[in-house]
Structure formats: C-alpha cells, structure tokens
C-alpha positions as CSV (number, residue, x, y, z in Angstrom):
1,X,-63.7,60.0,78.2
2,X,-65.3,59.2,74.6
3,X,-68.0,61.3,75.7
4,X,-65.9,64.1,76.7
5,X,-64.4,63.8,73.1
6,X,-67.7,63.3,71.2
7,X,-69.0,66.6,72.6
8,X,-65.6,68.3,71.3
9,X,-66.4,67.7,67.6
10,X,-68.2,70.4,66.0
11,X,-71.5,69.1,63.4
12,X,-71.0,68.1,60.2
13,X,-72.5,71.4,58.6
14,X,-69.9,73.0,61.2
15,X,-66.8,71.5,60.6
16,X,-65.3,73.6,58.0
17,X,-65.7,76.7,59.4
18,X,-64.2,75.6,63.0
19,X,-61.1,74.0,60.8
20,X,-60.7,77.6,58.8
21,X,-61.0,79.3,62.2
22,X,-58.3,77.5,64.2
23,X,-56.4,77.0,60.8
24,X,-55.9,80.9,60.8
25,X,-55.8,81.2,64.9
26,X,-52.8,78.5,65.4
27,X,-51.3,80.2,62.2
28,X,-51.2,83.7,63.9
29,X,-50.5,82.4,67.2
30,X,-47.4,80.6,65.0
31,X,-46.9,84.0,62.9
32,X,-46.5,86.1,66.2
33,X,-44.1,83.3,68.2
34,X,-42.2,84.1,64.7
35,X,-42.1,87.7,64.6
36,X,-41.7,88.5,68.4
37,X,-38.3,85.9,68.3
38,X,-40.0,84.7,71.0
39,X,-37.6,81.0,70.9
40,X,-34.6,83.2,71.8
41,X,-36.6,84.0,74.9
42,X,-35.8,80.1,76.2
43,X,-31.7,81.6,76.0
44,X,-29.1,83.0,78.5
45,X,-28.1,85.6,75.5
46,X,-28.0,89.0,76.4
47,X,-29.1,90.0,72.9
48,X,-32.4,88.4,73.7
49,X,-32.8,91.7,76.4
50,X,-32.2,93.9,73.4
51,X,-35.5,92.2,71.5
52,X,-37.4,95.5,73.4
53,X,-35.6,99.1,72.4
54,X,-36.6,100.2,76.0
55,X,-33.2,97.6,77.5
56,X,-31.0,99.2,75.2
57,X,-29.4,101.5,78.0
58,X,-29.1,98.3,80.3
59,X,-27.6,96.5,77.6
60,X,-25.0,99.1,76.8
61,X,-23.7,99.7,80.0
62,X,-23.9,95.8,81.4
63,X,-22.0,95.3,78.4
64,X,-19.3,97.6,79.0
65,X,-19.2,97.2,82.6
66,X,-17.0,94.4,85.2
67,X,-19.6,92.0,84.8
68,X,-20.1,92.2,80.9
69,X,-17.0,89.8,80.7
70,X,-18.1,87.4,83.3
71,X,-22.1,87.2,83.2
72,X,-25.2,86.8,81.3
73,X,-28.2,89.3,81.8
74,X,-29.9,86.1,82.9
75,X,-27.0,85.1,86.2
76,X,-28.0,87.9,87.3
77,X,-31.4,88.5,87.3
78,X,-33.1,84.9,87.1
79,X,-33.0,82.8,89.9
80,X,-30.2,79.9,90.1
81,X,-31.1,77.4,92.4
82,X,-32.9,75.0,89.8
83,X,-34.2,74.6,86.5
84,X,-38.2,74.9,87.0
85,X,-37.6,77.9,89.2
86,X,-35.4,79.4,86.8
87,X,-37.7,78.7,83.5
88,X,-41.0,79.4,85.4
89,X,-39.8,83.1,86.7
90,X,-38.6,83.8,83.2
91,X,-42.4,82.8,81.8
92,X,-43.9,85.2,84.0
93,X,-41.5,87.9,83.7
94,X,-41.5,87.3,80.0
95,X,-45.6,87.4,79.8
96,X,-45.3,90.7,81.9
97,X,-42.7,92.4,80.1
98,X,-44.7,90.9,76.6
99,X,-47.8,93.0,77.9
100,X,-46.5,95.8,78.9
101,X,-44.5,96.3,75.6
102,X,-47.3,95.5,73.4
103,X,-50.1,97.6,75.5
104,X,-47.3,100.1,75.4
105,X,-47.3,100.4,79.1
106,X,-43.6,100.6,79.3
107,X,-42.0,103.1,82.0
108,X,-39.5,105.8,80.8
109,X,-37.3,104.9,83.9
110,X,-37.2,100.9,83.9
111,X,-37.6,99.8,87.4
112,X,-36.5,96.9,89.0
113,X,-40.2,94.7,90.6
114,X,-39.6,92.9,94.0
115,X,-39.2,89.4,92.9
116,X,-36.1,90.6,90.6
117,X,-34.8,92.5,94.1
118,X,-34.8,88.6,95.4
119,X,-33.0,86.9,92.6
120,X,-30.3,89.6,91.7
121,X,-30.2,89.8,95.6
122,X,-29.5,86.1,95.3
123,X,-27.2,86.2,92.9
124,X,-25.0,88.2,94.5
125,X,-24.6,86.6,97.1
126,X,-24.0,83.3,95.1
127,X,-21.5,84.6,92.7
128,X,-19.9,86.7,95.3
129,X,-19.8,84.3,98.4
130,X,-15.7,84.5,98.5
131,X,-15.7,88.1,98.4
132,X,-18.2,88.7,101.6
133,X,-16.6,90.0,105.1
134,X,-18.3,88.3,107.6
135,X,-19.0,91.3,109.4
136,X,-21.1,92.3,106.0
137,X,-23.4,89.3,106.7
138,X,-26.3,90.9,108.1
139,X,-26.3,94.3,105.8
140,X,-25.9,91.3,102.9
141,X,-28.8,89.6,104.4
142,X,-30.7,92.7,104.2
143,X,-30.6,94.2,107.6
144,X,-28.5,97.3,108.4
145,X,-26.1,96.8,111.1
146,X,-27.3,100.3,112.7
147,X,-30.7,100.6,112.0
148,X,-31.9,96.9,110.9
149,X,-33.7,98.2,107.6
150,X,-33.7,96.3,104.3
151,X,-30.6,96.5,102.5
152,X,-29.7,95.3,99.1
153,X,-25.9,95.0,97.9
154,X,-26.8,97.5,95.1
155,X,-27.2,99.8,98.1
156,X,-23.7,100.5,97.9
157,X,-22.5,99.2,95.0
158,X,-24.7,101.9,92.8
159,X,-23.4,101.5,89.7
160,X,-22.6,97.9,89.2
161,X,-23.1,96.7,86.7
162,X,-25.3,99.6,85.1
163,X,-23.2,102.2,85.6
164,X,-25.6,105.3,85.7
165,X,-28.8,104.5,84.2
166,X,-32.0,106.9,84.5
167,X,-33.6,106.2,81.2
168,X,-33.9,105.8,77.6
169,X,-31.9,109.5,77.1
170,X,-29.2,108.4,79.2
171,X,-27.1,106.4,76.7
172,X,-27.9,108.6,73.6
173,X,-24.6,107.1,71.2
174,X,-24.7,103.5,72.9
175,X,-24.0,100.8,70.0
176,X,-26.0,97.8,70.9
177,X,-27.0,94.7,68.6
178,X,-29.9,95.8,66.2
179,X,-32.6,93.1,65.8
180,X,-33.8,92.8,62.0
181,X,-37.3,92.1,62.0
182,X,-38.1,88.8,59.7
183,X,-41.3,89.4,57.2
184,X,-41.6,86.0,55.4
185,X,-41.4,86.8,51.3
186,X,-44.7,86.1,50.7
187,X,-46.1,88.7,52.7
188,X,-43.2,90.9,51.3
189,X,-44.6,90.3,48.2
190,X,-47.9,90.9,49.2
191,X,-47.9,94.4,50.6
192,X,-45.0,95.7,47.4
193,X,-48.4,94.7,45.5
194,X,-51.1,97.1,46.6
C-alpha cells in the first residue's frame, strides 16, 4: 500500500505545479456544484425542477393541478421503495438531464424515458392503491383487458397532473419561481473592472 502511495506523489521539481493544477480543478469543480445549485438536487422541492427553464411548463401546471396540493415532483417520478434506489435513480437522471442541458441537447417536447414510465407507473399504483377496482388490475398492471398491450394509468388519465403540455410555447403567461443566479462579489467585481 506504501508503494501504491509513493508512486502517487509527484517529484519535488513537480510538486507545485500539480498543487496549482488541482488547486484550480477542485476549485472549479467547487465553483460549478455552486453555480448549478446542484445541493438542492439532494431535495424533494419542486423548485429544484425549475433549476432548467425547459420544466417550466411541467412546473406550472403540476402546480396548479390535483396533485400540486398533495405531491412532490419527486413522489411521483422517483422510485419509493427505498432510499438507495431512490438517490441512485435521481444521480443518473440528474447526470443525464445535467448533459443534455449543458450540451444543449434538450428536446422542445420533453419526453418521458422508460425507467420514469416504471416509477411514475409505480407510483400510482402506490399512492392510489385505495382507489383501484379490481377489475382495473390487469389494464393497471399494464395489460389491456382486450388486447393484452402495455398500458400505463396515464393512458386514460391524460391530463393528470400536467394538464395539456406539448412544449415550451404551451404555458406562455405561467408564473413559476425564478432562480437568481449567485456570482460571488469578487468575481462581480472583477468583470465591472474591464
């Protein structure tokens, strides 16, 4: 294990420069955790959703919809069932939406990926369990009664909770939370400068 270590520390003549280079890579690594909000990321608030302009139409209407008064953004479309399952799909979720936001990849028309078809799916059925007619069991469980095809309960119930959303243009007047961006002073200061 010592040797492992030994081979880890740069020369002498070497050792500055290394310390300046991961001195300035931890501190933007730090600097961009800082500016992307990314701690609020670890929450169940619905504001967090709102950190990318793109949710803003989701936002809106979740919020003024039945389940705005009930539910978080995250009972819905995280899975429930335990903690590391929960925190581990919102990592790669997160890391996904991260890159597609900063490569600006994002779609016009947000579209729901097949692991968030499972957990809302899920959810549904978890939150709604009291509600479910036993006959509904098997289109609930994703077959069709008829036809045996999959079948989600958003199938029927279109517009719950989004209402009607097709994209960005959709909710033109919707008032959702704006997120200030935080520039520390001294960079403030910097840029007034030149």
């Amino acid at each position: 294990m010592k040797n492992i270590f030994k081979k880890l520390i740069p020369p002498d003549d070497w050792k500055i420069p290394v310390i300046v280079v991961l001195g300035i890579f931890f501190g933007l690594g730090f600097y961009v955790l800082y500016i992307s909000n990314a701690v609020s990321y670890l929450s169940d608030d619905p504001k967090t959703c709102v950190n990318c302009h793109v949710m803003n139409p989701q936002y809106a209407t979740w919020e003024r919809g039945s389940h705005g008064r009930v539910a978080t953004c995250n009972d819905c479309h995280v899975p429930q069932d335990n903690f590391i399952k929960k925190y581990w799909f919102k990592a790669n979720d997160g890391l996904r939406h991260a890159t597609y936001f900063t490569m600006r990849w994002e779609p016009q028309v947000i579209q729901i990926k097949e692991a968030g078809k499972k957990a809302v799916q899920e959810n549904c059925k978890r939150c709604h369990s009291n509600l479910i007619h036993p006959i509904s069991l098997r289109a609930i469980n994703n077959r069709s009664v008829e036809d045996q095809t999959e079948k989600y309960c958003w199938d029927c119930h279109r517009e719950t909770p989004h209402g009607r959303v097709h994209s960005l243009s959709s909710t033109p007047y919707a008032r959702v939370p704006q997120n200030q961006i935080e520039i520390p002073k001294w960079l403030e200061n910097f840029t007034n400068e030149k």
